[in-house]
DOPA-411733 format. One record per residue (C-alpha): x, y, z; residue in three letters; residue number from 1. Coordinates in steps of 0.02 Angstrom, whole numbers, plus 50000, padded with zeros to 5 digits. Layout:
<nodes>
<c1:X&c2:Y&c3:Z&aa:ala&i:NUM>
...
</nodes>
This chain:
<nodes>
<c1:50000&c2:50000&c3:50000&aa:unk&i:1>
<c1:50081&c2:50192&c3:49934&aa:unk&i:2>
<c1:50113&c2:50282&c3:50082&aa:unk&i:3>
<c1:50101&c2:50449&c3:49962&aa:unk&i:4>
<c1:49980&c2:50590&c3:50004&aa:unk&i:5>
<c1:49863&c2:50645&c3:49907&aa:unk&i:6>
<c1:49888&c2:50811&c3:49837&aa:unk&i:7>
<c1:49751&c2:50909&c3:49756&aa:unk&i:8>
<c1:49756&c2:50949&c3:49579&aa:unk&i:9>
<c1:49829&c2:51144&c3:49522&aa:unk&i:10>
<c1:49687&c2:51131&c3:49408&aa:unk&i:11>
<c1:49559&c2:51128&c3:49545&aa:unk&i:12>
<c1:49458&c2:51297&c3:49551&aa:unk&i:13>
<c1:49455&c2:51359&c3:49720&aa:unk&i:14>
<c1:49292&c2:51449&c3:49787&aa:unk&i:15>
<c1:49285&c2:51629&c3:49774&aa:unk&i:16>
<c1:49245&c2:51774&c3:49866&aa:unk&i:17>
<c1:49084&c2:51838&c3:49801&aa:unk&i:18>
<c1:49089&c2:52003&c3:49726&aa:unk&i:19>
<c1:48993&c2:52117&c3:49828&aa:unk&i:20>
<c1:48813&c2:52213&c3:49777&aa:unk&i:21>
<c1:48869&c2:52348&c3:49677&aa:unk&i:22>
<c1:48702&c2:52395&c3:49586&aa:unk&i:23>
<c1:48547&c2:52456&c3:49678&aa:unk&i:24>
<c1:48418&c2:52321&c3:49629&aa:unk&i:25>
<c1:48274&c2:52452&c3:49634&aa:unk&i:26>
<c1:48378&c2:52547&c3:49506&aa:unk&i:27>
<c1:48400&c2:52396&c3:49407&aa:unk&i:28>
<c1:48197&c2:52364&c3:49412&aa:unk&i:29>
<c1:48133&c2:52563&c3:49392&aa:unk&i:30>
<c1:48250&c2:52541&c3:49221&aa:unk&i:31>
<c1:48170&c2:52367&c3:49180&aa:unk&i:32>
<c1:47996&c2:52447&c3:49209&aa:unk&i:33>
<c1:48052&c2:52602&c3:49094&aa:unk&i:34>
<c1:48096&c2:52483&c3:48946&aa:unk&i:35>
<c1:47928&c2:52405&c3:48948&aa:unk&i:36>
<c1:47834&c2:52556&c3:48918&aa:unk&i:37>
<c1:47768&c2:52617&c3:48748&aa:unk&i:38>
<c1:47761&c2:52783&c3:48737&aa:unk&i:39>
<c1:47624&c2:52839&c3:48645&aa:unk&i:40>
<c1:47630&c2:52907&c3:48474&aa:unk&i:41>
<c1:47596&c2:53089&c3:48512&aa:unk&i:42>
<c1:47727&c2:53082&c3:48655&aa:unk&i:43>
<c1:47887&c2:53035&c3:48531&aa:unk&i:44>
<c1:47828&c2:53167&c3:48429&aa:unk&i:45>
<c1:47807&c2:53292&c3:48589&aa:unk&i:46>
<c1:47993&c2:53214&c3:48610&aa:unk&i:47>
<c1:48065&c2:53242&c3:48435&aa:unk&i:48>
<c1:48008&c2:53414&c3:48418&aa:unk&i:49>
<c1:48097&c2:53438&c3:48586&aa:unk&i:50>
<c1:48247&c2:53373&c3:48495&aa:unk&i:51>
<c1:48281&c2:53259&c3:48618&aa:unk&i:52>
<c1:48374&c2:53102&c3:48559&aa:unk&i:53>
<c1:48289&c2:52965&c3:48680&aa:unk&i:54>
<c1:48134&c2:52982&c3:48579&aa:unk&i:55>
<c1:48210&c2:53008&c3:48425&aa:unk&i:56>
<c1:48307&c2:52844&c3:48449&aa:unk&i:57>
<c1:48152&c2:52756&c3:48512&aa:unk&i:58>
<c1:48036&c2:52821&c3:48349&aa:unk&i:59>
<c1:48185&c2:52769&c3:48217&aa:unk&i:60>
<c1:48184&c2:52589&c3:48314&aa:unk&i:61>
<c1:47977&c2:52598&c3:48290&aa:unk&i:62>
<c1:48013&c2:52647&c3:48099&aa:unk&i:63>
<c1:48122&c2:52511&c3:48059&aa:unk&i:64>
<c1:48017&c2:52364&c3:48147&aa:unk&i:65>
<c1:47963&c2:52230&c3:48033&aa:unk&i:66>
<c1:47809&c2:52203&c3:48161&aa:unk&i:67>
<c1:47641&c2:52229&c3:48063&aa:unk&i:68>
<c1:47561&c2:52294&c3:48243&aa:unk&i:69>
<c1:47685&c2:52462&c3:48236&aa:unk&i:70>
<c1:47681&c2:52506&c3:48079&aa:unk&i:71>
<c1:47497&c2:52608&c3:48111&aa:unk&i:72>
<c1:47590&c2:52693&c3:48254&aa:unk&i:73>
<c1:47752&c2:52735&c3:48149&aa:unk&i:74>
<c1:47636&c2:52813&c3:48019&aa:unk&i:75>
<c1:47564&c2:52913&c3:48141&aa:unk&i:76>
<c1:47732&c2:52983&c3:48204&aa:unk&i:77>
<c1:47786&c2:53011&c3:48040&aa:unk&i:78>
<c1:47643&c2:53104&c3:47963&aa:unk&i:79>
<c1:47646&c2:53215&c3:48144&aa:unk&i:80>
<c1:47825&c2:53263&c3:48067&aa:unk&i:81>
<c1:47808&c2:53294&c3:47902&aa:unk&i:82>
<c1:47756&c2:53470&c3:47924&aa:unk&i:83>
<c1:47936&c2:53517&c3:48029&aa:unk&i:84>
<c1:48037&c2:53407&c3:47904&aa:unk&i:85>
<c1:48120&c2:53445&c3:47714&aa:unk&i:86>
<c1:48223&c2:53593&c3:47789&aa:unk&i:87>
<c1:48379&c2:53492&c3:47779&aa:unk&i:88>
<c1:48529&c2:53473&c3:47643&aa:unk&i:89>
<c1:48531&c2:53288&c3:47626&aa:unk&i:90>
<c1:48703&c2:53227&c3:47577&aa:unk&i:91>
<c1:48732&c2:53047&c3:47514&aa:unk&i:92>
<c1:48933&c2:52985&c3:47548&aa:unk&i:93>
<c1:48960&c2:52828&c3:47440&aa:unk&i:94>
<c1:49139&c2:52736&c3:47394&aa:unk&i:95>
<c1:49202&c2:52554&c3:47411&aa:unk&i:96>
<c1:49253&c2:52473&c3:47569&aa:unk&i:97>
<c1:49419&c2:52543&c3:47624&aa:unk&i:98>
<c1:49414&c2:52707&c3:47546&aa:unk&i:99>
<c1:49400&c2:52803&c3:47721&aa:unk&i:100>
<c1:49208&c2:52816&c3:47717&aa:unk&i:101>
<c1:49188&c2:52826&c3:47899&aa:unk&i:102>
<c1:49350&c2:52932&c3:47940&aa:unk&i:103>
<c1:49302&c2:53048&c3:47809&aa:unk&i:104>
<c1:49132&c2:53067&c3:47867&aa:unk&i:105>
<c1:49190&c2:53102&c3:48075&aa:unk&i:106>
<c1:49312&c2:53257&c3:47983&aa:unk&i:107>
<c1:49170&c2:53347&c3:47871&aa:unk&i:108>
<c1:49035&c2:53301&c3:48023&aa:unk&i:109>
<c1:49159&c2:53395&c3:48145&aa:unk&i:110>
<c1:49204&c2:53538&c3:48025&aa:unk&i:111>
<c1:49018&c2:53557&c3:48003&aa:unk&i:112>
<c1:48965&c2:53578&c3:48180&aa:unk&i:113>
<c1:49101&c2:53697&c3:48212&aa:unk&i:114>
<c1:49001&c2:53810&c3:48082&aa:unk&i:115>
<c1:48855&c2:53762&c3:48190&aa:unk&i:116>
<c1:48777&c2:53632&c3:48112&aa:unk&i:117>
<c1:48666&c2:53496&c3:48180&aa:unk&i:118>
<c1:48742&c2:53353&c3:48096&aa:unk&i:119>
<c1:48622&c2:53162&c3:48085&aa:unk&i:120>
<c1:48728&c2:53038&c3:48001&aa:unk&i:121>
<c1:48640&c2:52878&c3:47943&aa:unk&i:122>
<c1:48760&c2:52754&c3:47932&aa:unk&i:123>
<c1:48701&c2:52577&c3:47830&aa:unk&i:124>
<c1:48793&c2:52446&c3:47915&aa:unk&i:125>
<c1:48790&c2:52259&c3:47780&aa:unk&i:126>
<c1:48701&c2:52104&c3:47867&aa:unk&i:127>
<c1:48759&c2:51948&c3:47826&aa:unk&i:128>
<c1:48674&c2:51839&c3:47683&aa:unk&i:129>
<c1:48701&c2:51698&c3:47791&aa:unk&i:130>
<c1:48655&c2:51722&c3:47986&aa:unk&i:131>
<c1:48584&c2:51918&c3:47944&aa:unk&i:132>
<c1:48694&c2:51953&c3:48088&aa:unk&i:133>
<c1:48750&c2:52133&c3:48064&aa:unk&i:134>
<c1:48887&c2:52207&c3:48186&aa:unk&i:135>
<c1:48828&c2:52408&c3:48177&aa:unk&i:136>
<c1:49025&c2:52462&c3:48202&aa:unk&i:137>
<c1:48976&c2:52645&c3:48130&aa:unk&i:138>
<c1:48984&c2:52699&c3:48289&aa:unk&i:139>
<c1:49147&c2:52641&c3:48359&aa:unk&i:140>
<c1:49236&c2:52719&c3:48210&aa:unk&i:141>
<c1:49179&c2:52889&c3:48227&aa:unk&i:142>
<c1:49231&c2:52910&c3:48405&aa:unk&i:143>
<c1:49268&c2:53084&c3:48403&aa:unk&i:144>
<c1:49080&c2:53141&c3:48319&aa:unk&i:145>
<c1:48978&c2:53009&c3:48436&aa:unk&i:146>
<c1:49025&c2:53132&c3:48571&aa:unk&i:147>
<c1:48980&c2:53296&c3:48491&aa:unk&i:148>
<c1:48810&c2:53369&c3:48560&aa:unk&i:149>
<c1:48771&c2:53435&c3:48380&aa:unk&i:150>
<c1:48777&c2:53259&c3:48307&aa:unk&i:151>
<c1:48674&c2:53113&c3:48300&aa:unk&i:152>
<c1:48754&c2:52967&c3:48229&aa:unk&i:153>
<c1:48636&c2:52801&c3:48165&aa:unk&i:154>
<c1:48710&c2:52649&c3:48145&aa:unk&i:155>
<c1:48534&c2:52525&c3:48042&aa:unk&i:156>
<c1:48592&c2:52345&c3:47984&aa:unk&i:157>
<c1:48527&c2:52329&c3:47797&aa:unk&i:158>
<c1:48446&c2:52174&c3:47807&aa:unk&i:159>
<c1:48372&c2:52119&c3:47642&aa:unk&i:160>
<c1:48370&c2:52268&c3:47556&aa:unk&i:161>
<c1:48410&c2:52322&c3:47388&aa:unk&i:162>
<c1:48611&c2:52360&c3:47375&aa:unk&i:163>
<c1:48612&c2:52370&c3:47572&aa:unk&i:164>
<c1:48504&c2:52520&c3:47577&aa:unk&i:165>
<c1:48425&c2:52515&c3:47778&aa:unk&i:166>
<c1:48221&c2:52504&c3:47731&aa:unk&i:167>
<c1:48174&c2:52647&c3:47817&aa:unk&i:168>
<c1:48314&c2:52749&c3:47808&aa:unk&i:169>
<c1:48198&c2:52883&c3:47675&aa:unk&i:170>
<c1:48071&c2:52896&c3:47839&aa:unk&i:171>
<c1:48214&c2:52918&c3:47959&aa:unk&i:172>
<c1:48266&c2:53065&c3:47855&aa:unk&i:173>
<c1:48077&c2:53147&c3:47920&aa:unk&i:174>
<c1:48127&c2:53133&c3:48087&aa:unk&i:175>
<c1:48275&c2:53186&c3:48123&aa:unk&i:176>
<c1:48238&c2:53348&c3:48010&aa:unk&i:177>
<c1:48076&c2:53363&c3:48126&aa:unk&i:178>
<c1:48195&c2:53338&c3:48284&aa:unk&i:179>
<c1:48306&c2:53502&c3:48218&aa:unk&i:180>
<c1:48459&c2:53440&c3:48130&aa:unk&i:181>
<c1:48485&c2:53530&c3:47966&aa:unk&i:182>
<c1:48627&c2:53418&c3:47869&aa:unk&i:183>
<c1:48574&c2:53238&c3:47843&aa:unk&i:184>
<c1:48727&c2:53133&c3:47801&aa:unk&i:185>
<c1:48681&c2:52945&c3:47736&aa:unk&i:186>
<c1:48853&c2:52831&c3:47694&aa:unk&i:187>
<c1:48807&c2:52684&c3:47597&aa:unk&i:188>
<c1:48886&c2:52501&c3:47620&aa:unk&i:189>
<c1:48964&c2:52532&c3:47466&aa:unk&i:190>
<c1:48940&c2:52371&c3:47375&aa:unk&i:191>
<c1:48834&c2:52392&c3:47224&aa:unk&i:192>
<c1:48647&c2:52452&c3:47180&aa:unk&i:193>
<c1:48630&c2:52530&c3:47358&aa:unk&i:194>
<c1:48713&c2:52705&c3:47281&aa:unk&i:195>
<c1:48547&c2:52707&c3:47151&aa:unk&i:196>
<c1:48424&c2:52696&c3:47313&aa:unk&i:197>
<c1:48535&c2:52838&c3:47430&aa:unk&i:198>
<c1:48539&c2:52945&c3:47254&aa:unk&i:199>
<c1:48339&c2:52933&c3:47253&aa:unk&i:200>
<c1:48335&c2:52999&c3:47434&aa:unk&i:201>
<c1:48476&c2:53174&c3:47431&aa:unk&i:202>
<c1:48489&c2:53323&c3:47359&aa:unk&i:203>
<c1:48704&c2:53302&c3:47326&aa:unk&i:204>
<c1:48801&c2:53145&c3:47309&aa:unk&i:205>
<c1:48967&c2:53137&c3:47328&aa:unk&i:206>
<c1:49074&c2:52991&c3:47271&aa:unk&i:207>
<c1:49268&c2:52952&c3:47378&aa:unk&i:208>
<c1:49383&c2:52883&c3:47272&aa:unk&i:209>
<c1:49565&c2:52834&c3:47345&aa:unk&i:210>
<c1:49746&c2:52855&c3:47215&aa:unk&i:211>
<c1:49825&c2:52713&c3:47160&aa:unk&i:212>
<c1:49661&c2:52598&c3:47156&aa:unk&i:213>
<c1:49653&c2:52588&c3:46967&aa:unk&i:214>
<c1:49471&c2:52680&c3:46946&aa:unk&i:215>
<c1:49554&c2:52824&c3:46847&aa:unk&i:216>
<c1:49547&c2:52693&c3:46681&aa:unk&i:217>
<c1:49377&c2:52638&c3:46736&aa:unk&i:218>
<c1:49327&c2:52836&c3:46750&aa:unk&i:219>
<c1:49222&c2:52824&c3:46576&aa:unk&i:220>
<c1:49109&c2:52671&c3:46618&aa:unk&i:221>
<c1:48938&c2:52745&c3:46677&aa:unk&i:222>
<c1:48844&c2:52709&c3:46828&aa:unk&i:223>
<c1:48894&c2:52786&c3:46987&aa:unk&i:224>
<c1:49004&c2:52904&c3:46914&aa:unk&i:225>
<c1:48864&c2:52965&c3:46802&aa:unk&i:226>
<c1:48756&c2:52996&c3:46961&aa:unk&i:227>
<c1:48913&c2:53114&c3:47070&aa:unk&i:228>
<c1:48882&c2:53275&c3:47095&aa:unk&i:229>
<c1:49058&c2:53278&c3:47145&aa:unk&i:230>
<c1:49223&c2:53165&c3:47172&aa:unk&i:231>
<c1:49337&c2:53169&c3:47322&aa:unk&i:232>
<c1:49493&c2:53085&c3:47304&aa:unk&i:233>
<c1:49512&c2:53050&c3:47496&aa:unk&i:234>
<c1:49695&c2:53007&c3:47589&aa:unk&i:235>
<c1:49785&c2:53146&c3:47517&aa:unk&i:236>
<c1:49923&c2:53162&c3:47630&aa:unk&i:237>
<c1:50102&c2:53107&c3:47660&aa:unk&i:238>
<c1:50195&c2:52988&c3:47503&aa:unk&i:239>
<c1:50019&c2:52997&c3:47444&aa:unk&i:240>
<c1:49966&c2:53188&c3:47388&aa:unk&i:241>
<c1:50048&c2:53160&c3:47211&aa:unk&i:242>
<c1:49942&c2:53006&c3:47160&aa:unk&i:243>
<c1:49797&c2:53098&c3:47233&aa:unk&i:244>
<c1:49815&c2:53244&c3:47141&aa:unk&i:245>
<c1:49871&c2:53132&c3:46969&aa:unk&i:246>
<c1:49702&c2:53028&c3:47003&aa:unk&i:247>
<c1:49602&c2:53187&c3:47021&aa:unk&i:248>
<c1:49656&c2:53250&c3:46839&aa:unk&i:249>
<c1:49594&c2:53092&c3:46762&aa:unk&i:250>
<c1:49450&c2:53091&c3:46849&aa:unk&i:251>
<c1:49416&c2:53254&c3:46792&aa:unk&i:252>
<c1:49450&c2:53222&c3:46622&aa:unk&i:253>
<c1:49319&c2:53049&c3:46643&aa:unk&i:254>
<c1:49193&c2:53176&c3:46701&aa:unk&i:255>
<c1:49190&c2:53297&c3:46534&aa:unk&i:256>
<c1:49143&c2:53143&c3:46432&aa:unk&i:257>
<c1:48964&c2:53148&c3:46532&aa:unk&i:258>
<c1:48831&c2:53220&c3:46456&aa:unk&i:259>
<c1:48772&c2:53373&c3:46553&aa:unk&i:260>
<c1:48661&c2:53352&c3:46710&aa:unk&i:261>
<c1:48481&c2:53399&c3:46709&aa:unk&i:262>
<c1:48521&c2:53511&c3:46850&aa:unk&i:263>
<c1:48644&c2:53615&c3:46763&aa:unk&i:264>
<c1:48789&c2:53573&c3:46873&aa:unk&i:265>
<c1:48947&c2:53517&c3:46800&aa:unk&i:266>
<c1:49016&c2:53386&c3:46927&aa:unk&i:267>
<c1:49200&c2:53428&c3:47015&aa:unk&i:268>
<c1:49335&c2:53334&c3:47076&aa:unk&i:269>
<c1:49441&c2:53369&c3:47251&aa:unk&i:270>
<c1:49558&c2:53305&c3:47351&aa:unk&i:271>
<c1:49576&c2:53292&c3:47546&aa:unk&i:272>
<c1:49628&c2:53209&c3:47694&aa:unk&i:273>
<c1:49542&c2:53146&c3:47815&aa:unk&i:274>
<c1:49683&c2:53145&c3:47939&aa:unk&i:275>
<c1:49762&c2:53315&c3:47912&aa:unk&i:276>
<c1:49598&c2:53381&c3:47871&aa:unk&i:277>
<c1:49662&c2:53470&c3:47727&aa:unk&i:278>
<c1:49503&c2:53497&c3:47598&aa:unk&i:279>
<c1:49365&c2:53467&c3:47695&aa:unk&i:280>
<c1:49311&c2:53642&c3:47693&aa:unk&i:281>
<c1:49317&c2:53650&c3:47494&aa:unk&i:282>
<c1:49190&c2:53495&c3:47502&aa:unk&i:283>
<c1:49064&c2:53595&c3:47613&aa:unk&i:284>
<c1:49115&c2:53749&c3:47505&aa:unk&i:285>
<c1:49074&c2:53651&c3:47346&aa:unk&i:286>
<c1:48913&c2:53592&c3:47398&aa:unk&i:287>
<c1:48854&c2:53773&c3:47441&aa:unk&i:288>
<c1:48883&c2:53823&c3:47261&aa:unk&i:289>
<c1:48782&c2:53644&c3:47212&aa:unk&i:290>
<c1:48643&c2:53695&c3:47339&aa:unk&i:291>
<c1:48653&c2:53891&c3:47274&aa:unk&i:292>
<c1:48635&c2:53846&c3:47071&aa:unk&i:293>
<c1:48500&c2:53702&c3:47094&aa:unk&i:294>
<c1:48383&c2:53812&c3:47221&aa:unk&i:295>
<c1:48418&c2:53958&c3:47100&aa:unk&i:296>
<c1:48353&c2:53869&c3:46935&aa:unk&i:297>
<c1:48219&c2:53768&c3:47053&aa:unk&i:298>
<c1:48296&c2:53593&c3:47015&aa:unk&i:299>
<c1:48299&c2:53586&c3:47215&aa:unk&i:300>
<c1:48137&c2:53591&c3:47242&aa:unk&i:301>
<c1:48072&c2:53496&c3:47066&aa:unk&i:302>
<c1:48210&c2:53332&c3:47127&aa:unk&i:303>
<c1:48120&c2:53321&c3:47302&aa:unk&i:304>
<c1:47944&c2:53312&c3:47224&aa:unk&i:305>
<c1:48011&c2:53158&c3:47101&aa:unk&i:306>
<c1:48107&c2:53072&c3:47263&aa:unk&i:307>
<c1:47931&c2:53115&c3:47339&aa:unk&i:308>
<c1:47808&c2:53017&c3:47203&aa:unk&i:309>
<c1:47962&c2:52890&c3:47173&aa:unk&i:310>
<c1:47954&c2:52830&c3:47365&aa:unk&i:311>
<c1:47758&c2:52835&c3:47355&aa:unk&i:312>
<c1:47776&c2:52690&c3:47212&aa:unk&i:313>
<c1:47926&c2:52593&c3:47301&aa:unk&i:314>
<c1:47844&c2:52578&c3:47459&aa:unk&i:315>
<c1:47701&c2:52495&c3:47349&aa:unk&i:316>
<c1:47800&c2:52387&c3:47291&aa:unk&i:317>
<c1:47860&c2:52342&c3:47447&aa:unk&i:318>
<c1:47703&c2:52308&c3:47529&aa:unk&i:319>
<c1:47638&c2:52217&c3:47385&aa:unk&i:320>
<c1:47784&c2:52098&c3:47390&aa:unk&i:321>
<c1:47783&c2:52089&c3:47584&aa:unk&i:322>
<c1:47570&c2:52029&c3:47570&aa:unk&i:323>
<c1:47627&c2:51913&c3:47446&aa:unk&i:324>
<c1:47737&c2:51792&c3:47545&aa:unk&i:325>
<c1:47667&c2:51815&c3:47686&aa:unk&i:326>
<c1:47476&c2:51751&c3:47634&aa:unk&i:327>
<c1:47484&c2:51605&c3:47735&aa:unk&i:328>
<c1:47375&c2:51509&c3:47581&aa:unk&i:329>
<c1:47518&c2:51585&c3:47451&aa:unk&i:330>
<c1:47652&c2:51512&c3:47587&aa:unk&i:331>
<c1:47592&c2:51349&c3:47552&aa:unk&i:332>
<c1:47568&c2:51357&c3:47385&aa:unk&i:333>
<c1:47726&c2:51402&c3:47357&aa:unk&i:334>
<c1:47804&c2:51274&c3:47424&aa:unk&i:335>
<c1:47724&c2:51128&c3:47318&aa:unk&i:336>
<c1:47783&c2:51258&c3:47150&aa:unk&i:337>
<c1:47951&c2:51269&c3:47204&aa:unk&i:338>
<c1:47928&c2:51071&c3:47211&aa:unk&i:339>
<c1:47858&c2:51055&c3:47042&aa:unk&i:340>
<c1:47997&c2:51176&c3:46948&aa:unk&i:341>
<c1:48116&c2:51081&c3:47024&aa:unk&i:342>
<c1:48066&c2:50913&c3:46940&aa:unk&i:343>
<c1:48044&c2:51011&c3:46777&aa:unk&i:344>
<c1:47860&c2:50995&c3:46797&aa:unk&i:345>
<c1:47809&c2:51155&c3:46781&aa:unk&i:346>
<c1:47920&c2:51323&c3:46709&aa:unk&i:347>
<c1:47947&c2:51447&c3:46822&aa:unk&i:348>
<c1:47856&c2:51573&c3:46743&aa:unk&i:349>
<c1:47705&c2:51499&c3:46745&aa:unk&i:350>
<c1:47701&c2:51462&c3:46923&aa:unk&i:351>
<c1:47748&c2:51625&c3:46939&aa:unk&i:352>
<c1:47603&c2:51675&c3:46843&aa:unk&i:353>
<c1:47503&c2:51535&c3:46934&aa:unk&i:354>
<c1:47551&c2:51612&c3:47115&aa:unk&i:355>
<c1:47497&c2:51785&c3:47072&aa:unk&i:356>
<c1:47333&c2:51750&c3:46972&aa:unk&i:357>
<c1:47281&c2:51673&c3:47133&aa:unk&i:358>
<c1:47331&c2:51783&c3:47267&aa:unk&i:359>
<c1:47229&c2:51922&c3:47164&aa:unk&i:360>
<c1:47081&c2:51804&c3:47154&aa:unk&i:361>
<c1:47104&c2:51779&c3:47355&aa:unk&i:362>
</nodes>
């Protein structure tokens, strides 16, 4: 028989000393109790008019629910606001991932409020095609505007929609004009057809470009160039302010092969930095003179009555499509369809035509 001892293992956890009661358990339930109540329709708009943010916040979150039991209440809030809203410039900020996007927007959102600007940036963050998981880092990267008083910064995860454009971001726009803030800055994901959607929602569009990227050969293929009111080459500083100012030449050259916009602007090209700062002010500078020509010839005003009727139709569209799959009989049926194309029974246009003849009947 061993006469050993036994020795405990090092991997043993040992008890603990429990951490003492550092949170007031009837603050913890009065702020449990808060978050369950609604607040009525009339008071967010009482609170948005007040420009404070809580309700602002709360309405946007009311906005973009998918629940079929708030949309009568975000209708309400909405139409409230209409008649304090549209006294905004509405700026869309579009480029591809990597460009400086975010870094660019914090530097013109913190020139702007140091002219005394109330500054709402709506920032479309991409889901996932897979889990829809989105992860709404907006924020994080513009640490030093987040903190400003005079800025408002929305962070909406683009779920399904076209190009990564947030669903309600075109509503959003009401409110936070109703709640007082008179630049409205929307940065697409950046990944396609989401720049047509933000173009159908602003008055100026601005396109960031980085040097060295090999878009100055691509400058004459139509598109998204066709639709900036200006281009900004962005990260003009250091090694890097030679390319940048090479890259904004050809870009400018790409630009003169456009035919002329209806509006009667001739699109420009800039460079800046981010960083240094150094040509942010021509951008706001630039889109005065935009804002100055289009309100003086009333394009302005004849664009926002188009975005207007053009949203009317979309959101049909939308709804239409939204009834459709979720008829519980068209659910079904479109199940044994999907079945039936499958096996080559049936072409997919005719159950397509199938489906809809008899959701119309129904």
């Amino acid at each position: 028989m061993s006469n050993k001892k036994h020795h405990p293992s090092a991997l043993n956890e040992k008890p603990g000393i429990q951490a003492p009661e550092i949170i007031s358990a009837t603050s913890v339930g009065n702020i449990q109790r808060f978050r369950k109540i609604q607040p009525s329709a009339k008071e967010l708009v009482e609170g948005i008019l007040d420009e404070n943010i809580t309700a602002l916040s709360r309405a946007i979150t009311l906005v973009e629910s998918t629940n079929v039991n708030h949309l009568a209440k975000a209708n309400e809030v909405i139409n409230a606001c209409l008649p304090y809203a549209n006294k905004s410039v509405r700026i869309g900020i579009t480029g591809v991932p990597g460009v400086g996007k975010s870094t660019f927007i914090e530097a013109f959102g913190k020139y702007l409020t140091g002219l005394g600007k109330k500054v709402a940036v709506l920032a479309v963050d991409p889901s996932s095609t897979i889990s829809h998981g989105s992860i709404l880092g907006d924020k994080t990267r513009m640490e030093e505007l987040v903190k400003d008083k005079n800025a408002f910064i929305r962070p909406s995860a683009s779920g399904e929609t076209l190009g990564g454009v947030a669903r309600k971001t075109r509503e959003t726009i009401t409110l936070c004009e109703a709640a007082g803030f008179d630049t409205i800055i929307i940065e697409t994901v950046g990944v396609g057809q989401s720049e047509t959607a933000v173009h159908s929602m602003v008055d100026f569009f601005l396109l960031l470009k980085i040097s060295g990227a090999g878009d100055e050969l691509q400058g004459i293929k139509r598109g998204i160039m066709e639709m900036a009111d200006a281009i900004v080459i962005n990260k003009a500083d250091g090694d890097n302010i030679k390319r940048a100012n090479l890259a904004k030449l050809e870009f400018n050259r790409a630009l003169h092969l456009f035919p002329a916009k209806k509006s009667g602007w001739t699109p420009t090209t800039a460079a800046c930095s981010a960083i240094t700062h150094e040509g942010i002010s021509n951008v706001w500078e630039t889109i005065q003179k935009f804002l100055e020509l289009t309100k003086g010839n009333n394009y302005f005003f004849t664009k926002r009555k188009e975005q207007n009727q053009y949203w009317m139709l979309e959101t049909i569209n939308e709804q239409l499509k939204s009834n459709f799959y979720n008829h519980p009989e068209i659910i079904e049926l479109i199940e044994k369809n999907k079945k039936a194309v499958q096996n080559d029974e049936l072409s997919p246009f005719a159950a397509a035509v199938s489906l809809l003849e008899k959701y119309f009947k129904k």
